[in-house]
N, C-alpha and C positions, 0 to 999 in steps of 0.2 A: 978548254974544258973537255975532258974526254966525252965520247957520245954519247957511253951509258950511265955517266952520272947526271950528264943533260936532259936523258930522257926518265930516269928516276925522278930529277926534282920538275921535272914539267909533269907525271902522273900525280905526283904527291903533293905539289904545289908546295909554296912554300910553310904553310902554316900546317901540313901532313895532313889537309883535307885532300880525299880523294879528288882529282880534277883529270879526266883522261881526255888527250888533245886530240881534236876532230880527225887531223889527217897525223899520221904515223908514217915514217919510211918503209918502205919496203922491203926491204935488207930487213928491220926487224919483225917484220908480220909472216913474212915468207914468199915466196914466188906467185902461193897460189892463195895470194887475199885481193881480188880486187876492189877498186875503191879505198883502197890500204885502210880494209876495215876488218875487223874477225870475222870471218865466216863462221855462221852457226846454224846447224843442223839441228833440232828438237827431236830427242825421240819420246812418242810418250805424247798425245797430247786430252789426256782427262784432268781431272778436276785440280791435282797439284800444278801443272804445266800450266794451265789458264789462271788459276788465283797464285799462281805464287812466282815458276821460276822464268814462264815466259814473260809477262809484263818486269817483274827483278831485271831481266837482261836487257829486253828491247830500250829502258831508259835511260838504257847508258849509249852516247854517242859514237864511240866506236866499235861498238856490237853491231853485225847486219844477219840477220836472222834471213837464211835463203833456202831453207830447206824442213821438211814439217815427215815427221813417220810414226802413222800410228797401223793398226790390224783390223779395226774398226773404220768401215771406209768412213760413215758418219763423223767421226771425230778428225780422221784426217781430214775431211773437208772445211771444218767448225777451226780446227788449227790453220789451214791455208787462209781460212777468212780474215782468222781474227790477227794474222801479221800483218796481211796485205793493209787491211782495216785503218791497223795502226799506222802505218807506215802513209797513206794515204789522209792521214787528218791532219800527221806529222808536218810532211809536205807537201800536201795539198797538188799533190802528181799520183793518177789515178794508176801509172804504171811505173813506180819508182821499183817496185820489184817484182817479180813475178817468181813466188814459191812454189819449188819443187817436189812433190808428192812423191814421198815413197811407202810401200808395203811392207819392203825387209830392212830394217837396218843395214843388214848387209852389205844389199845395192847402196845407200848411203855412205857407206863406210868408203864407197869406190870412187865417190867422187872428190875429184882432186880440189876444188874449190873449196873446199868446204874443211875450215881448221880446225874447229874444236864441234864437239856434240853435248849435248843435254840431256841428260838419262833421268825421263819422270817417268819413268812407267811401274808396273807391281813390285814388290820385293824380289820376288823370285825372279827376276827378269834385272838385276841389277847388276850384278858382278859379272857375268858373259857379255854383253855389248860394253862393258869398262874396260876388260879384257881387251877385247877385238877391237875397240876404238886405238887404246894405249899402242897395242901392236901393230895397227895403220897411221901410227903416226899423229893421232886427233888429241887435242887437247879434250878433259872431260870434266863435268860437271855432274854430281850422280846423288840421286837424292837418296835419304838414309831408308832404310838399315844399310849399312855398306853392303850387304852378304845375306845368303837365305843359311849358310853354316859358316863354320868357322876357316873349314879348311878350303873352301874357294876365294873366302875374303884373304889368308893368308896370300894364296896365289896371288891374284889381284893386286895387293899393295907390293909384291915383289916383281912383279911385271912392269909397272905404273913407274916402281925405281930404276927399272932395268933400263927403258925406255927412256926413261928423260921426261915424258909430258907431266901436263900443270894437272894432276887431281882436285876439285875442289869436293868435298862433299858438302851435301845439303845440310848441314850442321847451323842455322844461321842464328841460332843463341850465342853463338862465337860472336859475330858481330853487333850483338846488342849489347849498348854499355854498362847496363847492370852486373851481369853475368861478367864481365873483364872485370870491374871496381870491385864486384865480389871476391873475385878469386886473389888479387891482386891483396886487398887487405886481409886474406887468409894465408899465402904466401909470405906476406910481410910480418904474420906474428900478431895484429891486431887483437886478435880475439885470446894469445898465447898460444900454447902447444895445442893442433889439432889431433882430436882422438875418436872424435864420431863425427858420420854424414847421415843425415836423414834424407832421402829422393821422398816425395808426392808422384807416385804413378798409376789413372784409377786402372781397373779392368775392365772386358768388353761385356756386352750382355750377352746371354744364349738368344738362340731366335727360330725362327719355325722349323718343321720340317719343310723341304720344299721338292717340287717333281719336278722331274724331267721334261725341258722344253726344246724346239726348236730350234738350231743356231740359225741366229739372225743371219736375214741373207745380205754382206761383206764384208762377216765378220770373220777371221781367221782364227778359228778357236782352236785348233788344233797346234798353230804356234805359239797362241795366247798361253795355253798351257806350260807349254816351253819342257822343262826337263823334268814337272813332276810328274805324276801317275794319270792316267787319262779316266777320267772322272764325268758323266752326265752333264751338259748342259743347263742351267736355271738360273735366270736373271740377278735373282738376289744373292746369288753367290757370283758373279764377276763383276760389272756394275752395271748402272741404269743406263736401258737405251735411249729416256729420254731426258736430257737434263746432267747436270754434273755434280749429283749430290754425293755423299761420304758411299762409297763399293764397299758392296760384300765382302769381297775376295780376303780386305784389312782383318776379319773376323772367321778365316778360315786357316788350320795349321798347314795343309797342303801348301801354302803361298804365305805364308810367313807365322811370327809366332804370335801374334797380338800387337794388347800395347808395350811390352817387354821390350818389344824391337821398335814399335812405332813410334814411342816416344822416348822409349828407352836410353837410344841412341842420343837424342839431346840431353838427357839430363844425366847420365853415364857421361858423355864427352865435357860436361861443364863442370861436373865434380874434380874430374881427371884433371881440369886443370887449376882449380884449387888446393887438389890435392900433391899434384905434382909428384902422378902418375899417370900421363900419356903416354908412356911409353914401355908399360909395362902392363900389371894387371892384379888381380887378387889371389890369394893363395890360396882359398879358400872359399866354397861357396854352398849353402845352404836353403833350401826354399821351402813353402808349401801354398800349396793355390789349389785355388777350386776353378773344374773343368764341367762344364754341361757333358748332363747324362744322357743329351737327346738333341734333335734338330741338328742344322745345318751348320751353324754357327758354331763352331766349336774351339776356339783358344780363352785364354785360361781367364779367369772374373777376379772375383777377390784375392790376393793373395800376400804376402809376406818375404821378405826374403834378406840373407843379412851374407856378407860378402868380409871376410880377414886379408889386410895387406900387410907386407913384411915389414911396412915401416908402423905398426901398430893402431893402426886406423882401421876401426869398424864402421862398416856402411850400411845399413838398413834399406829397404825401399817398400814399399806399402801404399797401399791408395787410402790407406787410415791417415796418411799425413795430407796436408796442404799441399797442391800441386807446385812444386820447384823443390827447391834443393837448403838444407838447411846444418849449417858449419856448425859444431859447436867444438868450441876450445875452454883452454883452464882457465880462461878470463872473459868468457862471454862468447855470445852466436852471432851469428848470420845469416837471415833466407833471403832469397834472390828466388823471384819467377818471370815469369813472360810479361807479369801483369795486364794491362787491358790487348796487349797484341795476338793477333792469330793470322794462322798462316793462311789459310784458307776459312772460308763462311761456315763449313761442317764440321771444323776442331770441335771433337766431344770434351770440352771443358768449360765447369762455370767457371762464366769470370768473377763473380761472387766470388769464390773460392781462390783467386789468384789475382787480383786487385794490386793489392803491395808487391809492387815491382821489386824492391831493394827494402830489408828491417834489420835493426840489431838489439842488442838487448844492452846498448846504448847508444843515442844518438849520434855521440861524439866519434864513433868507431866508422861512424861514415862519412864524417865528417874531417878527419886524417887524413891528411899531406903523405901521397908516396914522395919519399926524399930523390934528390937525382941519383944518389949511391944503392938504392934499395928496388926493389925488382920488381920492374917495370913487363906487362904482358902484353904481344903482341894484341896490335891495336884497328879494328876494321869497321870503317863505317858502315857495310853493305855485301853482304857474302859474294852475291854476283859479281858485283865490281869490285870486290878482290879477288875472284878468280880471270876477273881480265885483265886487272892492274898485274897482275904475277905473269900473263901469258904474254904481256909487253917485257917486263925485266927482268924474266925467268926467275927471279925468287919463290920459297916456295910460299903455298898460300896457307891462309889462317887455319884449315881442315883440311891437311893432307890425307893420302890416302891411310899409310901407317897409325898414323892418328886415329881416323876414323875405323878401320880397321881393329884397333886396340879397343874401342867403345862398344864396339857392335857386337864383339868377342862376350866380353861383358854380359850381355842381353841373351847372348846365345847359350852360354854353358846357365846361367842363372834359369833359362829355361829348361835346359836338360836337368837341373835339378828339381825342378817343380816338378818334372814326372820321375823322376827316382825317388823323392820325398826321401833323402837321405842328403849328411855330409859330404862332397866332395872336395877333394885335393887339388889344388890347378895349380900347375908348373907355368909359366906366364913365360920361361925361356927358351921350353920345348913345346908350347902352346900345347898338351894334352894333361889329360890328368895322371894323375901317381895310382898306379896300381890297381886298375878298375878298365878293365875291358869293356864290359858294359856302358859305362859313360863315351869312353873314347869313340865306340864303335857309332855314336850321335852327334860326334863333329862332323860328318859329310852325311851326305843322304847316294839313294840312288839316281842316275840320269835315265831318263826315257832318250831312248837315238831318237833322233838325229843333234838332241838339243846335248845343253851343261857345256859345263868349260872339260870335262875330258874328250869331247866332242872337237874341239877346235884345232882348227889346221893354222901349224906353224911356221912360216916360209924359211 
């Protein structure tokens, strides 16, 4: 039996349940795994990185989590704790690792140990260490929005190709079985010819004005900022110093767009793949939303927005609907939500409102056999550990970067129309719009030096 079918079915075991085997060779991990385990660097470690992607990684046995970077010395500290923590109740050896603190990603990026990285930090702060990770060689894991614009997310998934490394993004409605059985019986025709998508997405609230404070003392706010505009100081606009409840920053346009991108991104990448269009985009995009006329808080509340694809399919999105996503074709619907899951303890969503995980507007429709001859969607019990099952068999993983990229694209022009409050035209192959300077000239923003990916040195 050749090696790498032997090591495909010992990841996937035999019955295609994820099973990843405690020791790995060498030859497939690389030179510089030792413990022939992944090396993983965190960067990022607030409130996503503790409730979602550092415990996701740590449970899988061939993850070794050896390196922790955050700006905030507090949080890098709360991050060294809570590996070692784990790692220490695991195996009951009070020095099975000793995590290494770093400041800058950077320095991180330099060390040779260390295979893949974790990228939970702000939006704005996601596509430049994917970047520079891709291009030292690290395999990457990057939680969503892909991009704070479109045209660094471009760069980004053509870098990530260039390179070879395993992208996953934080997309992880991919791996819940609703959202696959969904899309799969919309693909297959179940429902008939699809012609409309409805998303459930709500908006944020406004919120006070707030003054100028202090920067806390070691915290790095002036990297924290990264490539946007340098902006005042104030607790509730970056996050809390004490505790790891839902950040300001999510409800600030300087650093990202709302929930447009925040959630966007999950329920734009799940449509995509019922709709079977990953890998392209809308022709067309339309919005209106309401934006607070005061305070701090300022991305977009209530809004509307309706999206034309070439294959005839109109998509809606609205926080008027039910949060998920809802198919309808010439022979009946489908919604698919999170139902009672959430990523984190401050997800602002009722579960009230998102209870029914999988509906249709017949029972039977979900209850339908895909045939072996009929089309079958890639299938992942655990987004983490398919981004490490992929970094052992180099296949690629359930949210490439491309992929995610094309979702995130989505959330970003759909917001450049809420503030145009007009039609635009989206070319999906030349990824700008038709004839309209104005929209175009809001696919990228400007960089503050020393930060952004026009900043970055290419060897």
């Amino acid at each position: 039996m050749e090696r790498r079918n032997f090591l495909k079915q010992t990841v996937t075991g035999a019955a295609g349940a994820f099973i990843l085997p405690t020791i790995v060779p060498s030859s497939v991990m690389g030179k510089n795994a030792p413990s022939n385990k992944i090396n993983i660097g965190q960067i990022g470690c607030g409130r996503i990185a503790r409730d979602h992607d550092m415990p996701g990684t740590l449970r899988h046995e061939v993850a070794r989590m050896i390196a922790v970077c955050d700006l905030d010395k507090n949080r890098l500290a709360d991050g060294k704790k809570l590996v070692e923590d784990y790692y220490k109740k695991k195996t009951g050896q009070d020095n099975y690792v000793n995590v290494k603190m770093y400041d800058d990603y950077k320095d991180m990026l330099l060390n040779k140990d260390i295979d893949a990285v974790i990228i939970s930090t702000p939006d704005h702060w996601h596509a430049q260490p994917a970047i520079e990770a891709a291009l030292a060689g690290k395999h990457v894991y990057v939680q969503k929005p892909t991009s704070l614009t479109v045209t660094e997310g471009r760069i980004m998934a053509d870098i990530v190709k260039e390179k070879g490394i395993i992208l996953q993004v934080g997309t992880q409605q991919r791996s819940s079985t609703q959202f696959r059985v969904a899309a799969e019986l919309v693909r297959n025709g179940r429902i008939g010819r699809l012609h409309t998508v409805k998303i459930g997405l709500p908006g944020d609230p406004s919120g006070p004005e707030a003054a100028e404070m202090p920067v806390p003392k070691g915290f790095n706010y002036d990297m924290w900022l990264g490539e946007t505009p340098y902006v005042p100081y104030t607790e509730i606009g970056v996050h809390p110093q004490v505790g790891y409840g839902r950040p300001g920053w999510l409800r600030r346009e300087q650093f990202g767009a709302g929930m447009i991108t925040g959630w966007g991104q999950h329920h734009y990448d799940s449509a995509a793949w019922g709709m079977n269009t990953e890998y392209t985009g809308p022709i067309s995009i339309q919005a209106v939303a309401e934006f607070p006329k005061s305070g701090l808080w300022d991305v977009h509340g209530d809004f509307m927005a309706k999206a034309e694809y070439a294959n005839g399919i109109s998509m809606y999105t609205s926080g008027g609907y039910p949060n998920g996503i809802r198919y309808e074709g010439t022979e009946g619907w489908i919604f698919v939500s999170r139902g009672d899951y959430v990523a984190s303890a401050s997800d602002p969503v009722s579960k009230a409102r998102s209870a029914k995980a999988l509906d249709a507007s017949d029972p039977k429709i979900l209850s339908s056999v895909i045939g072996e001859n009929e089309i079958h969607l890639y299938k992942s019990d655990e987004q983490h550990g398919n981004w490490l099952e992929c970094i052992l068999t180099k296949k690629e993983p359930i949210s490439p970067a491309e992929i995610g990229h094309r979702a995130c694209t989505i959330c970003l022009i759909t917001h450049i129309a809420m503030k145009l409050n007009r039609k635009l035209r989206w070319n999906p192959g030349t990824e700008r719009f038709e004839h309209d300077d104005e929209a175009n000239a809001m696919l990228s923003r400007p960089e503050r030096f020393p930060y952004g990916i026009s900043n970055i040195k290419r060897k």
